[in-house]
C-alpha positions as CSV (number, residue, x, y, z in Angstrom):
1,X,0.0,0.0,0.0
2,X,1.2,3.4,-0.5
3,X,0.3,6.7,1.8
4,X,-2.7,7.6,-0.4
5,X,-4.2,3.8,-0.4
6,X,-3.8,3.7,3.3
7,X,-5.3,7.6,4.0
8,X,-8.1,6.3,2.2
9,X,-8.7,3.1,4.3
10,X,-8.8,5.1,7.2
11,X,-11.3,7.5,5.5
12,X,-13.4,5.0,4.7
13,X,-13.0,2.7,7.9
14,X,-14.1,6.4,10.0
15,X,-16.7,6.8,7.4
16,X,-17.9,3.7,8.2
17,X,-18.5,3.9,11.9
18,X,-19.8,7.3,11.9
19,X,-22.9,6.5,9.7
20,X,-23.3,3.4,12.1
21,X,-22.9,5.5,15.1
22,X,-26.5,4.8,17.1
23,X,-29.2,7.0,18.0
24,X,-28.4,6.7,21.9
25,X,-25.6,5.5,23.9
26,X,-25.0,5.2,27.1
27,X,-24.7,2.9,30.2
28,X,-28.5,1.9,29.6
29,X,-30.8,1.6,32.2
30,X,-30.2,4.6,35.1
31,X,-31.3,3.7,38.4
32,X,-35.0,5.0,39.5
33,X,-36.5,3.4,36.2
34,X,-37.2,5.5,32.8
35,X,-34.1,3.4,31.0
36,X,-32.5,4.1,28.1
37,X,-28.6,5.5,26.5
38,X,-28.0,9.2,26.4
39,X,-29.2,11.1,23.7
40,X,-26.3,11.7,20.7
41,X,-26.5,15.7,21.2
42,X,-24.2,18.2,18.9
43,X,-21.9,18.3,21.8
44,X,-21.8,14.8,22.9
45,X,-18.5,13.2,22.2
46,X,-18.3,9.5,20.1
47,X,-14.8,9.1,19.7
48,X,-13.0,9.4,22.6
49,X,-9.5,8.3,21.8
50,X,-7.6,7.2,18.6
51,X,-4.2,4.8,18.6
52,X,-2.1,3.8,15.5
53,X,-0.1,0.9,15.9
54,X,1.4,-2.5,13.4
55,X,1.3,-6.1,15.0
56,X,4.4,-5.5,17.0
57,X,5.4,-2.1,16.7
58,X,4.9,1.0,19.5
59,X,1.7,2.4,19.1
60,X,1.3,6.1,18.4
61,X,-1.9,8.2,19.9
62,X,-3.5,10.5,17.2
63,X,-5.4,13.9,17.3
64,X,-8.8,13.1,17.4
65,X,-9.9,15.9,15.0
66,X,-7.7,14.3,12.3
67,X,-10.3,10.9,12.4
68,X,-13.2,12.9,13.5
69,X,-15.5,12.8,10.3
70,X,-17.3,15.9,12.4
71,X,-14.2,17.6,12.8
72,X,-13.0,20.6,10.2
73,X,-9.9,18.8,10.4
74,X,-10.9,15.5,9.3
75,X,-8.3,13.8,7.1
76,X,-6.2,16.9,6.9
77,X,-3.5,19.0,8.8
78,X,-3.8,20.6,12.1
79,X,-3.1,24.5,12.7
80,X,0.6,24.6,14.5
């Protein structure tokens, strides 16, 4: 694979889980009855942590706004 082929796998894989992403999440049922995940508000965070690594090579942690498909930064470069 070169850089572009593997850019675009991760595009797509992020894609891919973000128009799967449910309704509601949560922990489920709340104590005191009425049930049910939290509501997927504008401010409610999905992702909350991204890790590159190979089979048996160091991992790296990545900027969440670069996998974000919400983010402005999505797939691009951040502002130093």
């Amino acid at each position: 694979f070169d850089e572009e082929q593997l850019l675009e796998n991760v595009r797509a894989f992020m894609n891919g889980l973000q128009d799967v992403k449910p309704e509601t999440f949560g922990k489920g049922k709340k104590k005191g009855g009425g049930g049910g995940g939290k509501k997927a508000g504008a401010g409610t965070k999905f992702y909350l942590s991204a890790h590159l690594t190979s089979t048996q090579g160091r991992g790296y942690k990545i900027d969440l706004r670069t996998v974000d498909p919400t983010s402005a930064f999505f797939m691009g470069e951040l502002p130093e």
